[in-house]
Biopython code that builds the backbone (N, CA, C, O; Angstrom):
import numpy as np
from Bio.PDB.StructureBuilder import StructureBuilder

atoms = [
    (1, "UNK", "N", (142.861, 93.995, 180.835)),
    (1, "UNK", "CA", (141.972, 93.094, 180.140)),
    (1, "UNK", "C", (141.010, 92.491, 181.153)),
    (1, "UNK", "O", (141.432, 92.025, 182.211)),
    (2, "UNK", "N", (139.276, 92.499, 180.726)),
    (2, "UNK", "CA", (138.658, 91.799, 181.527)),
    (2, "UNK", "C", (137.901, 90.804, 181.045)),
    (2, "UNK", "O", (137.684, 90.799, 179.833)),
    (3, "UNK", "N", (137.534, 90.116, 181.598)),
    (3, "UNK", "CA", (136.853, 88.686, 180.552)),
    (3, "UNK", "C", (135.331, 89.012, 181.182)),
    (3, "UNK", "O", (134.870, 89.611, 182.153)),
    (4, "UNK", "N", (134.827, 88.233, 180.009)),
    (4, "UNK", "CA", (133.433, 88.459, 180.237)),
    (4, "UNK", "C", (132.759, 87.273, 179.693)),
    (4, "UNK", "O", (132.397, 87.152, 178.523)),
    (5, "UNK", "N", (132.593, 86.262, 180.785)),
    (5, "UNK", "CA", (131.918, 85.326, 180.240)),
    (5, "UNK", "C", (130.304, 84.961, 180.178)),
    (5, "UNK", "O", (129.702, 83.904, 180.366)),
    (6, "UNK", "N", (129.859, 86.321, 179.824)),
    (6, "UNK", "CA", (128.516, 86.638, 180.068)),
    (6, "UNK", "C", (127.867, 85.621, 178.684)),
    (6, "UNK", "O", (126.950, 84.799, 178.701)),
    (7, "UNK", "N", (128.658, 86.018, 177.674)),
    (7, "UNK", "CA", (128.475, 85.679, 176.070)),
    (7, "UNK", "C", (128.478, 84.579, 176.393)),
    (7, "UNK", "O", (127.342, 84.161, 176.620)),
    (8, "UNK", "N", (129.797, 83.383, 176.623)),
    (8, "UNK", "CA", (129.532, 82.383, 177.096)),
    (8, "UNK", "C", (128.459, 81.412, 177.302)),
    (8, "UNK", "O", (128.138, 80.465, 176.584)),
    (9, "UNK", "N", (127.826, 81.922, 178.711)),
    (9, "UNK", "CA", (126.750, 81.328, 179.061)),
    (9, "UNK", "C", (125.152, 81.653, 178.605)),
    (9, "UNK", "O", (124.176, 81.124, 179.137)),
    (10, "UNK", "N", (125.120, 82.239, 177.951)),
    (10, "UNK", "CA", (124.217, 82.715, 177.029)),
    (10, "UNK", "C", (123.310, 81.616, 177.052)),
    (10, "UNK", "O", (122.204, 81.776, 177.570)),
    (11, "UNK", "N", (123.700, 80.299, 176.456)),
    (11, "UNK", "CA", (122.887, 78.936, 176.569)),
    (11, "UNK", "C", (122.184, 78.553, 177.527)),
    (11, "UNK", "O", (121.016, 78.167, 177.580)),
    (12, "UNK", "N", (123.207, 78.724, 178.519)),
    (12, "UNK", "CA", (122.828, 77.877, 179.678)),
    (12, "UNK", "C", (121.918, 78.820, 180.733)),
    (12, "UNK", "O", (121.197, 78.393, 181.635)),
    (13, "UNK", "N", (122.141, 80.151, 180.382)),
    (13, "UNK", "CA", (121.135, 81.049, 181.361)),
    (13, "UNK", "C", (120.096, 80.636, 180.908)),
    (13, "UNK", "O", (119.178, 80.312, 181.661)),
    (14, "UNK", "N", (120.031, 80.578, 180.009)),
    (14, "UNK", "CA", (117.868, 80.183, 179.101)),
    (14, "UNK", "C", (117.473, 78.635, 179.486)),
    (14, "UNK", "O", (116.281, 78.369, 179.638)),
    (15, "UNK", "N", (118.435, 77.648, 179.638)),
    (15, "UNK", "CA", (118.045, 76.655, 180.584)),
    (15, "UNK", "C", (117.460, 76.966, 181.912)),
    (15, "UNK", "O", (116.392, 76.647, 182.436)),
    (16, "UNK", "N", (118.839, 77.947, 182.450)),
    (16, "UNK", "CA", (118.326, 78.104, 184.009)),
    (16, "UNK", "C", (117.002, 79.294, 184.015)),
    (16, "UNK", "O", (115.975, 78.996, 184.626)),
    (17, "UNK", "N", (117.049, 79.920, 183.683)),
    (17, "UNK", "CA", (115.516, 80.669, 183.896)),
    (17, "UNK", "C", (114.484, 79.857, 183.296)),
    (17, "UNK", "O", (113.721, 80.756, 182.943)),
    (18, "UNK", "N", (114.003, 78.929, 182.984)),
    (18, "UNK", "CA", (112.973, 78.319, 183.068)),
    (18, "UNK", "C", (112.608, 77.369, 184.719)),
    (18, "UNK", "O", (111.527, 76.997, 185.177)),
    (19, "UNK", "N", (113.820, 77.245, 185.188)),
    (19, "UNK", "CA", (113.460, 76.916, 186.881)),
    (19, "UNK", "C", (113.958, 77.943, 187.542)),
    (19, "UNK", "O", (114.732, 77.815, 188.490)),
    (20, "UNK", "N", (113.571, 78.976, 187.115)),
    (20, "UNK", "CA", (113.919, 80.173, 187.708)),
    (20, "UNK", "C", (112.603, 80.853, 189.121)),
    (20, "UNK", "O", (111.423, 80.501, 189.091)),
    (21, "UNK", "N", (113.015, 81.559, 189.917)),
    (21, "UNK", "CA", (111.494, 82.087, 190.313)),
    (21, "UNK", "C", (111.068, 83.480, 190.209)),
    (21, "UNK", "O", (111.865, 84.413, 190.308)),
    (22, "UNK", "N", (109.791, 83.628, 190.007)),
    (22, "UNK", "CA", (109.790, 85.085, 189.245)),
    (22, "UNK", "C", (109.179, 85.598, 190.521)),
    (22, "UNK", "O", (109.400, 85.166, 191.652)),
    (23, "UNK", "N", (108.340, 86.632, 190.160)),
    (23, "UNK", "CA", (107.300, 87.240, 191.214)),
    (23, "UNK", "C", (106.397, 86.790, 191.835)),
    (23, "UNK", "O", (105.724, 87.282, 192.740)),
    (24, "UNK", "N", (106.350, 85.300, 191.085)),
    (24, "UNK", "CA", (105.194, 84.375, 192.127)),
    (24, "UNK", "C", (105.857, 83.814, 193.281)),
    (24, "UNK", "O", (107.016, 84.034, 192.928)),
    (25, "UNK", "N", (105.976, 83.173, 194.554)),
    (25, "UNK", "CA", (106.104, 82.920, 195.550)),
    (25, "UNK", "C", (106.411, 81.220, 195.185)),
    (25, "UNK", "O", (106.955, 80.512, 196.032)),
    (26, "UNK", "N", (106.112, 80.825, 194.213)),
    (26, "UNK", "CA", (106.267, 79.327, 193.703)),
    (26, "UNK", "C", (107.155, 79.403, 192.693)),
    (26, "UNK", "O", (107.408, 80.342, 191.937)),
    (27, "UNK", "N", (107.743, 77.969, 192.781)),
    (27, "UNK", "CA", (108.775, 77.952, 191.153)),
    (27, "UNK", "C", (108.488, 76.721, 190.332)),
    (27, "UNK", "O", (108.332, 75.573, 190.750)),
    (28, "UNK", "N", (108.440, 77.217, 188.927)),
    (28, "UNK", "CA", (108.047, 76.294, 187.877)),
    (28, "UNK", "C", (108.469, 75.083, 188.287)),
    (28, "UNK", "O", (109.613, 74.841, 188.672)),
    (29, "UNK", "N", (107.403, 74.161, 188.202)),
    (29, "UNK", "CA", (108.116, 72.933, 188.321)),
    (29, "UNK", "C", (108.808, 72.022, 186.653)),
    (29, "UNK", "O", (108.183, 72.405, 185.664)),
    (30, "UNK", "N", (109.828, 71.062, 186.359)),
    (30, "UNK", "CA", (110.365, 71.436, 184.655)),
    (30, "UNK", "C", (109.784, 70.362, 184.446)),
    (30, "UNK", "O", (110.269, 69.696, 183.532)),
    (31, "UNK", "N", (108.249, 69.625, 185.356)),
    (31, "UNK", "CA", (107.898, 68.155, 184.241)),
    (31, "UNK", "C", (106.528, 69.090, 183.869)),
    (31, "UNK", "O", (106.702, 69.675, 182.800)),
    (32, "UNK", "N", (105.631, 69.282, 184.291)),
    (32, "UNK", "CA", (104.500, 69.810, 183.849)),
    (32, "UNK", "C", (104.284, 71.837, 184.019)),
    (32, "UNK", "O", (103.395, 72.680, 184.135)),
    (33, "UNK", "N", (105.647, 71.736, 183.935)),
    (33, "UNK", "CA", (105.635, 73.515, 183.734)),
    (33, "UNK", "C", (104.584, 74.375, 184.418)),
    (33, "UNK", "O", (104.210, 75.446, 183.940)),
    (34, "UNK", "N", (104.192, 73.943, 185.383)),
    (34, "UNK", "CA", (102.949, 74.699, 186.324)),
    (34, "UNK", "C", (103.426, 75.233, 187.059)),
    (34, "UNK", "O", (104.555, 74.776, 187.237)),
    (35, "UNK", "N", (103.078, 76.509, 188.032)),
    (35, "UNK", "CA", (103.398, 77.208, 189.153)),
    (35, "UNK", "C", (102.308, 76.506, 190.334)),
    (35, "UNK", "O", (101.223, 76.863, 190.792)),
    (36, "UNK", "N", (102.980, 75.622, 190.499)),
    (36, "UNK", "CA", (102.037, 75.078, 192.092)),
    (36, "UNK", "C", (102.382, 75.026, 193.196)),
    (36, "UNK", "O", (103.351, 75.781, 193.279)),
    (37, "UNK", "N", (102.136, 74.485, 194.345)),
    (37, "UNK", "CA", (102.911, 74.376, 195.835)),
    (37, "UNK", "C", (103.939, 73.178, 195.574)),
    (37, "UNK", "O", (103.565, 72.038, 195.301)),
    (38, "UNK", "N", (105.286, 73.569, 195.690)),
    (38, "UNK", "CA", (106.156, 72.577, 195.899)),
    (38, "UNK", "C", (106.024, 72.413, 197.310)),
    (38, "UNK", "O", (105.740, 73.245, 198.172)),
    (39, "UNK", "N", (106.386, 70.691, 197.433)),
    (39, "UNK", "CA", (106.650, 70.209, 198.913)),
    (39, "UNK", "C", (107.757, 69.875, 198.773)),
    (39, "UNK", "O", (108.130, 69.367, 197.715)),
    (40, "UNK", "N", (108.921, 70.158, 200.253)),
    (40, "UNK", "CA", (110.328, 69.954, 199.931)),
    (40, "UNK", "C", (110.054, 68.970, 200.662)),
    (40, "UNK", "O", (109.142, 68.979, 201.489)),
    (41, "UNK", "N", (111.056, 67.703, 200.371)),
    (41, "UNK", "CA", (111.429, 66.619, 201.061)),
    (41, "UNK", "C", (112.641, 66.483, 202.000)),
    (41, "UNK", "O", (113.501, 67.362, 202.044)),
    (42, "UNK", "N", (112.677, 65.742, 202.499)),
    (42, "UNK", "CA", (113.585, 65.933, 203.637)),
    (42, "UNK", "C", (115.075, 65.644, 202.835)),
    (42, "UNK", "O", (116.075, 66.265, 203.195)),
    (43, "UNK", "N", (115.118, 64.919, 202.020)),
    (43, "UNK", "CA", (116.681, 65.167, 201.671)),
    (43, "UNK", "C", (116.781, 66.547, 200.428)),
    (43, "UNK", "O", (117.523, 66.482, 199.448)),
    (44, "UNK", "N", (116.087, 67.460, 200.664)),
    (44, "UNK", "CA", (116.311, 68.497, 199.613)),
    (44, "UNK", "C", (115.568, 68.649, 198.838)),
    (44, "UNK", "O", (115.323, 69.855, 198.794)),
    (45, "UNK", "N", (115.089, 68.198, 198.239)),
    (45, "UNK", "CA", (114.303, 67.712, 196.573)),
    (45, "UNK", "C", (113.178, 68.536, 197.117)),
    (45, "UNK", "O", (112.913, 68.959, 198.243)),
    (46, "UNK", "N", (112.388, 68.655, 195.504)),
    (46, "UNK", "CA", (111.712, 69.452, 195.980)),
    (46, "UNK", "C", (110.463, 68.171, 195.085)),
    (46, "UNK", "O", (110.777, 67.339, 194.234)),
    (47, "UNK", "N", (108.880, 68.469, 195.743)),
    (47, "UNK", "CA", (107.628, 67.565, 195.356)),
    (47, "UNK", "C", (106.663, 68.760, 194.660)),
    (47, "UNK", "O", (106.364, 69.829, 195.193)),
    (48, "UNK", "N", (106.237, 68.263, 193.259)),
    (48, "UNK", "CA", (104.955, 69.186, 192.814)),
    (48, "UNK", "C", (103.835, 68.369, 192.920)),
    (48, "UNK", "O", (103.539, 67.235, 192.543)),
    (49, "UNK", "N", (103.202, 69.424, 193.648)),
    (49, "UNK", "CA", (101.688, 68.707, 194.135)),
    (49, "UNK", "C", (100.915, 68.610, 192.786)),
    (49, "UNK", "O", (100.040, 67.806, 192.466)),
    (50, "UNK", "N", (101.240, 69.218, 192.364)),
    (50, "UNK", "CA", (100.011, 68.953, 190.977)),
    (50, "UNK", "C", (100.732, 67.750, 190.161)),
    (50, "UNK", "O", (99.908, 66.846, 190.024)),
    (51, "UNK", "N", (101.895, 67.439, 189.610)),
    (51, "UNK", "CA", (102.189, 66.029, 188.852)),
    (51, "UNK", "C", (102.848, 64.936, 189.897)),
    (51, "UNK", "O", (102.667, 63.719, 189.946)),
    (52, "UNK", "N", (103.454, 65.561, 190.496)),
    (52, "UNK", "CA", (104.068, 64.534, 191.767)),
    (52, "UNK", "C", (105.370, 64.156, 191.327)),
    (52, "UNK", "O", (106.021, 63.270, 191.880)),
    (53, "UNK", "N", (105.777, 64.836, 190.305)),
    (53, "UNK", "CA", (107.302, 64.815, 190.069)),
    (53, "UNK", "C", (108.701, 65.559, 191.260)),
    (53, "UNK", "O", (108.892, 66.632, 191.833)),
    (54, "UNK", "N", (109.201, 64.618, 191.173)),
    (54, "UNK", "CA", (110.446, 64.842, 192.398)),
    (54, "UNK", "C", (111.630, 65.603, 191.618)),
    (54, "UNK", "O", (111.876, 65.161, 190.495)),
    (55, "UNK", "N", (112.207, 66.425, 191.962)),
    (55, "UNK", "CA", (113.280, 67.183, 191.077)),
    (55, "UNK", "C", (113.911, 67.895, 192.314)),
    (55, "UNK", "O", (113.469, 68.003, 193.458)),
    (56, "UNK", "N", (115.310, 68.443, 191.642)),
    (56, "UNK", "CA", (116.326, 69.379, 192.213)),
    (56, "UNK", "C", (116.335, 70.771, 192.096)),
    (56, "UNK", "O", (117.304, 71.095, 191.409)),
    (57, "UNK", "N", (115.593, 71.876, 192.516)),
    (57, "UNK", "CA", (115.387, 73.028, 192.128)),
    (57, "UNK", "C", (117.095, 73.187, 192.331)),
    (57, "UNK", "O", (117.816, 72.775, 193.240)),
    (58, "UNK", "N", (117.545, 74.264, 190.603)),
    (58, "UNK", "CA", (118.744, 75.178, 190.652)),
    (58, "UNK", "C", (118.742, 75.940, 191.871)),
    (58, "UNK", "O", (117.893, 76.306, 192.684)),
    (59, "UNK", "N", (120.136, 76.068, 191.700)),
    (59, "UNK", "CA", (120.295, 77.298, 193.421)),
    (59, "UNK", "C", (121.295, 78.385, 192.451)),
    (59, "UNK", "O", (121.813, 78.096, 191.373)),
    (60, "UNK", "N", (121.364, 79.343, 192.982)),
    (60, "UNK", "CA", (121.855, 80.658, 192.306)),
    (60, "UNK", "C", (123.382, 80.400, 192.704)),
    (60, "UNK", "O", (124.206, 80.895, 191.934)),
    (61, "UNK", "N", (123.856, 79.707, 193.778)),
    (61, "UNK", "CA", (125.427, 79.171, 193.602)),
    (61, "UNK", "C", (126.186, 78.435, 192.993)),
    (61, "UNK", "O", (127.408, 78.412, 193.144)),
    (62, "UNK", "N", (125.371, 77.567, 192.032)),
    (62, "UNK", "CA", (125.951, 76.858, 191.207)),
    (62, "UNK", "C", (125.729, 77.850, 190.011)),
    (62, "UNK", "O", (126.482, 77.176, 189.309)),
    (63, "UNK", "N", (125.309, 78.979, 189.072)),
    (63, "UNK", "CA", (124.990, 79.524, 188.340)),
    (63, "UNK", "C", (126.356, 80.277, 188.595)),
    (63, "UNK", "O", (127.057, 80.526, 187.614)),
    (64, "UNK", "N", (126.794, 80.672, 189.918)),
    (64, "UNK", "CA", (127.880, 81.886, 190.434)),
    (64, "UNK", "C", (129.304, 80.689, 190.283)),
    (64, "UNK", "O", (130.471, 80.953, 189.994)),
    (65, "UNK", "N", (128.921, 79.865, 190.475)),
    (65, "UNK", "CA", (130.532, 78.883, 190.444)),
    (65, "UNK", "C", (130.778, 78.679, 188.854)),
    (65, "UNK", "O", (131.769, 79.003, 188.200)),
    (66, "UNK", "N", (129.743, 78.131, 188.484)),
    (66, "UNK", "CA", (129.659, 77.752, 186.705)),
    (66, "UNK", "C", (130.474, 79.093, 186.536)),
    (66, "UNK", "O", (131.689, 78.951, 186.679)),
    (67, "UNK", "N", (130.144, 80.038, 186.331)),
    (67, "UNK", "CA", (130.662, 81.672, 185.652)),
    (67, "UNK", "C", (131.889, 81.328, 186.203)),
    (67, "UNK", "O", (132.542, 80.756, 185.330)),
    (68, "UNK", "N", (132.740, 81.442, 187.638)),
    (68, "UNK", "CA", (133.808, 81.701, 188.238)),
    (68, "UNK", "C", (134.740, 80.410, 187.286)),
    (68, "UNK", "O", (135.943, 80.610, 187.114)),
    (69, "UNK", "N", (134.202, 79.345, 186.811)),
    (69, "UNK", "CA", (134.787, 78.318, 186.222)),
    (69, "UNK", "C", (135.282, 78.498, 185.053)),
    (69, "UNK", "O", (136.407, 78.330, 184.581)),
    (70, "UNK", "N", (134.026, 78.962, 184.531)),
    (70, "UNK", "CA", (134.226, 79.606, 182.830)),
    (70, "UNK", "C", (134.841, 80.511, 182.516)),
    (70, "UNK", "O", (135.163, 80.593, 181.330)),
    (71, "UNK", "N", (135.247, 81.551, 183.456)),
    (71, "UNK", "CA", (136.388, 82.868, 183.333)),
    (71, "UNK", "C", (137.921, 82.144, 183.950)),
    (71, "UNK", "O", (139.010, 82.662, 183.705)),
    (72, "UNK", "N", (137.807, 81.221, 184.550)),
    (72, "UNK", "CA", (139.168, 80.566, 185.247)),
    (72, "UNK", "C", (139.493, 79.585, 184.167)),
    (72, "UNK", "O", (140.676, 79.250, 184.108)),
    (73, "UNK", "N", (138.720, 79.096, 183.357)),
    (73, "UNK", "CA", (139.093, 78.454, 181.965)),
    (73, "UNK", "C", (139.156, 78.793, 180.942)),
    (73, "UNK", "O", (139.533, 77.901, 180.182)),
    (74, "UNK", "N", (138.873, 80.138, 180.279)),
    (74, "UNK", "CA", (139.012, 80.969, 179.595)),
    (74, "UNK", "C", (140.945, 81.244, 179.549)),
    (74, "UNK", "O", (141.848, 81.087, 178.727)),
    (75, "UNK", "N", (140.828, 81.643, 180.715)),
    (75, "UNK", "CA", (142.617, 82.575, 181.198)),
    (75, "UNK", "C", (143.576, 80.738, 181.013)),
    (75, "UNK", "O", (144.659, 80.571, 180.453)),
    (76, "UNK", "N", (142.905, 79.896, 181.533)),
    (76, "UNK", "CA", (143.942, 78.386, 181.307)),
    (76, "UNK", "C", (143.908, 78.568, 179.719)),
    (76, "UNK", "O", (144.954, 78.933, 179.184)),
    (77, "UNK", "N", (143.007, 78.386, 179.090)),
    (77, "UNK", "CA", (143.323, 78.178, 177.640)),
    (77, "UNK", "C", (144.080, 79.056, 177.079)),
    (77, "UNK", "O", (144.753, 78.677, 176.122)),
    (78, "UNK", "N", (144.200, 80.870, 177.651)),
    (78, "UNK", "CA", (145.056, 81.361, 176.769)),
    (78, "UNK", "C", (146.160, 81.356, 177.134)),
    (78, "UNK", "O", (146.994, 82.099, 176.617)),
    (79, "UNK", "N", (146.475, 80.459, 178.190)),
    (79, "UNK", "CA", (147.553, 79.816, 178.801)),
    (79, "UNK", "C", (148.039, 81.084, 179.553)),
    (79, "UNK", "O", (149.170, 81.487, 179.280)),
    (80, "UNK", "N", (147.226, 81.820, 180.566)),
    (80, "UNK", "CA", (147.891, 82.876, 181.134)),
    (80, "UNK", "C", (148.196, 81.882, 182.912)),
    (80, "UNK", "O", (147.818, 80.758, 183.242)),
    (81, "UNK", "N", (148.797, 82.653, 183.482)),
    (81, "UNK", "CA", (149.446, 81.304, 184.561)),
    (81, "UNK", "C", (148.057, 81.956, 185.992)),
    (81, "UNK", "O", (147.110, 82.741, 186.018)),
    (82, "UNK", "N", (148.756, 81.029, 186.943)),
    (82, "UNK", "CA", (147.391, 81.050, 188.027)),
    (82, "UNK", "C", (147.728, 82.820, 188.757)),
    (82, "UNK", "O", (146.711, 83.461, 189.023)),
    (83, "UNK", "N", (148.515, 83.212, 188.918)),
    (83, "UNK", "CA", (148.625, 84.756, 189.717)),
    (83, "UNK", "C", (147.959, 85.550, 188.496)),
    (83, "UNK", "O", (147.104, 86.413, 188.694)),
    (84, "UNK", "N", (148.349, 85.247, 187.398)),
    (84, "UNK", "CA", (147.781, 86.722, 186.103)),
    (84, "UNK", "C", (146.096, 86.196, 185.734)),
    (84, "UNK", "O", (145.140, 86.877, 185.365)),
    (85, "UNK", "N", (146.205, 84.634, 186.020)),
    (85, "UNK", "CA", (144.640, 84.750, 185.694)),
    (85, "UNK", "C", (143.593, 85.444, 186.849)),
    (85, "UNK", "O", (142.517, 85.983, 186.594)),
    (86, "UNK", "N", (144.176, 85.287, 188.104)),
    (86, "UNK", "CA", (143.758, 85.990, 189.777)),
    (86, "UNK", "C", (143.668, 87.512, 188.900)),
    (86, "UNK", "O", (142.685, 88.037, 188.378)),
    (87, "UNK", "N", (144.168, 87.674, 188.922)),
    (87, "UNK", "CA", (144.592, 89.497, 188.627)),
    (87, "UNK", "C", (143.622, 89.214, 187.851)),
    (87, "UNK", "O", (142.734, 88.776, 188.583)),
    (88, "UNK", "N", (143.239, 89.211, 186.669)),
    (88, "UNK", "CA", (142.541, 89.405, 185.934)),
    (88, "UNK", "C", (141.348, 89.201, 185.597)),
    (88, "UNK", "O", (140.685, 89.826, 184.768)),
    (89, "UNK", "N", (140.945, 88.011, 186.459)),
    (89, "UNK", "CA", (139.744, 87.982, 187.151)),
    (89, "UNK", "C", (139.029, 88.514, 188.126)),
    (89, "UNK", "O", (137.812, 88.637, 187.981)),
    (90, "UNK", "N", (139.572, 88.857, 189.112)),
    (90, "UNK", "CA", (139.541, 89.042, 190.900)),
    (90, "UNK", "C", (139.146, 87.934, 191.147)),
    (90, "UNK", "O", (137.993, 87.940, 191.578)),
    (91, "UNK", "N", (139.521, 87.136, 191.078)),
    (91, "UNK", "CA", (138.677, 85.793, 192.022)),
    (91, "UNK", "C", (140.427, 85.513, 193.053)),
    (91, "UNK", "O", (141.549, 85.725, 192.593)),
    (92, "UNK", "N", (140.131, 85.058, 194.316)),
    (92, "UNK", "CA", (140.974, 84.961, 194.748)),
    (92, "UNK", "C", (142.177, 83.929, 194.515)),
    (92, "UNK", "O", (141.955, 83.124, 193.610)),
    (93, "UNK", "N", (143.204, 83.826, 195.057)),
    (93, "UNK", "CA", (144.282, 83.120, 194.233)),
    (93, "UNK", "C", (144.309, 81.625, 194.316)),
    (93, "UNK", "O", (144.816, 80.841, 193.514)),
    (94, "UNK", "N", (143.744, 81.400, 195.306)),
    (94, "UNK", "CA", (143.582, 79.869, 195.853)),
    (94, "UNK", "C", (142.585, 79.143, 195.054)),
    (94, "UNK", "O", (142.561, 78.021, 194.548)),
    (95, "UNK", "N", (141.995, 79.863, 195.085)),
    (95, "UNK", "CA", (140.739, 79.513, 193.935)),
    (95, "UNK", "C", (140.943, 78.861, 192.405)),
    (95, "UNK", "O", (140.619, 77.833, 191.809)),
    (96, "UNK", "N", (141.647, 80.043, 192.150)),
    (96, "UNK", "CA", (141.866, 79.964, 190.531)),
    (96, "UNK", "C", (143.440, 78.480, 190.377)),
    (96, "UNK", "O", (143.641, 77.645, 189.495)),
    (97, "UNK", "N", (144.239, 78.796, 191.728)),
    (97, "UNK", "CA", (144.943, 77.349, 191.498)),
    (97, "UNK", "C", (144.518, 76.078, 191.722)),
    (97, "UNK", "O", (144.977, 75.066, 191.191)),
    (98, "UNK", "N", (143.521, 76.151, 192.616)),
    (98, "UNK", "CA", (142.471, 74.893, 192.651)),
    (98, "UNK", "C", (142.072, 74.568, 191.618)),
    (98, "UNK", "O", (142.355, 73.410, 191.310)),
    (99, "UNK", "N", (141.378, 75.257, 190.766)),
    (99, "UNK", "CA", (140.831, 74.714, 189.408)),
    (99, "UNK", "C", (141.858, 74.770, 188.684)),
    (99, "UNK", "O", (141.596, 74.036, 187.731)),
    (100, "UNK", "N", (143.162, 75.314, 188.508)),
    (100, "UNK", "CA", (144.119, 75.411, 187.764)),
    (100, "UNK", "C", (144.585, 73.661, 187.345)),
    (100, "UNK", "O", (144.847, 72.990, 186.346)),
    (101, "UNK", "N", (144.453, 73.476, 189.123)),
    (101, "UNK", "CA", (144.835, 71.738, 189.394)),
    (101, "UNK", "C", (143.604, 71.042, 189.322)),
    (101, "UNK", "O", (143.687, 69.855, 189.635)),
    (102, "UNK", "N", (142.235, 71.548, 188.921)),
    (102, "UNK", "CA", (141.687, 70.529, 188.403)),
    (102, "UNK", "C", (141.915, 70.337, 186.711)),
    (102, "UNK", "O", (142.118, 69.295, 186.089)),
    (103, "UNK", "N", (141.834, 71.358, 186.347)),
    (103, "UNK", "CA", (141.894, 71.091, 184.986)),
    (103, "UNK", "C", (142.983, 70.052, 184.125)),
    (103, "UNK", "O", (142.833, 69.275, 183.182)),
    (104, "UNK", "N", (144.301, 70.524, 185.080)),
    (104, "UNK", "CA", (145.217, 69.638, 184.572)),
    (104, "UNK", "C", (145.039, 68.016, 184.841)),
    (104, "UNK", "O", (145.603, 67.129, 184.201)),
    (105, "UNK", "N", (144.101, 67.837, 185.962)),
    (105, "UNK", "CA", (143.792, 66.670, 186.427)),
    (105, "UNK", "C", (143.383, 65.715, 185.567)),
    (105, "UNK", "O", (143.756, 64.591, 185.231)),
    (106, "UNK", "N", (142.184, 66.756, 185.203)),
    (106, "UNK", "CA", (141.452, 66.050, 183.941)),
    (106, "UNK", "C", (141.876, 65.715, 182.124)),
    (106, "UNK", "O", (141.678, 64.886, 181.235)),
    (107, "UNK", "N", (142.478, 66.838, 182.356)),
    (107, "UNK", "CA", (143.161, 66.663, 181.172)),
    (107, "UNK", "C", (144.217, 65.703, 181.251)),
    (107, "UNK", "O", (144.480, 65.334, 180.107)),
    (108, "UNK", "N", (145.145, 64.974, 182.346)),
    (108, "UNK", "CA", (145.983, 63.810, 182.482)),
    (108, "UNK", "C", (145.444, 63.262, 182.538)),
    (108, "UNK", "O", (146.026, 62.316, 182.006)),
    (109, "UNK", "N", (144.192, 62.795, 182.915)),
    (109, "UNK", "CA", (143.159, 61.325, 182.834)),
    (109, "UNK", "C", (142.577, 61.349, 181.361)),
    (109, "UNK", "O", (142.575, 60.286, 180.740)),
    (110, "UNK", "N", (142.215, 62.190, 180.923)),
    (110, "UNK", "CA", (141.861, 61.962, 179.213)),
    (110, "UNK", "C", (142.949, 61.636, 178.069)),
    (110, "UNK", "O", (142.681, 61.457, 176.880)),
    (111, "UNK", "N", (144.531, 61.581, 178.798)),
    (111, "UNK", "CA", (145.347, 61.755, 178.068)),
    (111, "UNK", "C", (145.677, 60.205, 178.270)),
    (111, "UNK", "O", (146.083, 59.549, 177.310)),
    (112, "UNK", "N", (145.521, 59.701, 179.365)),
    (112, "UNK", "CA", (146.006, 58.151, 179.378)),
    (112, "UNK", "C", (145.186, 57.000, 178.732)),
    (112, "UNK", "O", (145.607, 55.843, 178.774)),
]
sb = StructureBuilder()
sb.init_structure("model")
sb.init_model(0)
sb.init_chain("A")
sb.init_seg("    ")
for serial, (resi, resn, name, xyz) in enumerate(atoms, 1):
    if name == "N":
        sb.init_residue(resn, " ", resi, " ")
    sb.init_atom(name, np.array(xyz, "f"), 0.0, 1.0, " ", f" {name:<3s}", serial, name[0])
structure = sb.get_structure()
């Protein structure tokens, strides 16, 4: 069995490709939707010269963790345990018990 949480994120990819970057050398900025010169600032952020709005351009590792999350919560809900959800994912084992122990985390703080 392999999971495919492609379906899933379906939503949230059409969020992220609108700050996506295409073949232009610039990336949309998401207040006035223009392709202009961003200026990065020194703590990260990125500046559009044309509205002067300050924002967080997406990075393609949070897009790759989101997915690794959503297939590692998929296998918790059908209550398969942390070695069979590894297997059945490939994600490595440490991984999938890390979030194994977040989930339960959260779910004991929503429970109190």
């Amino acid at each position: 069995m392999f999971i495919q949480s492609d379906s899933i994120l379906a939503a949230l990819t059409k969020k992220a490709q609108s700050h996506a970057q295409d073949r232009s050398r610039h990336l949309l900025c998401p207040s006035c939707r223009l392709r202009t010169k961003l200026y990065t600032l020194k703590d990260g952020r990125r500046k559009c010269s044309a509205c002067g709005e300050k924002f967080n351009p997406e990075k393609k590792t949070d897009a790759a963790r989101l997915k690794q999350c959503a297939d590692v919560l998929l296998c918790f809900c059908i209550n398969f345990t942390a070695k069979q959800a590894s297997a059945l994912s490939g994600y490595h084992y440490k991984l999938v018990a890390a979030l194994y122990d977040d989930f339960r985390l959260l779910l004991a703080q929503q429970n109190l």
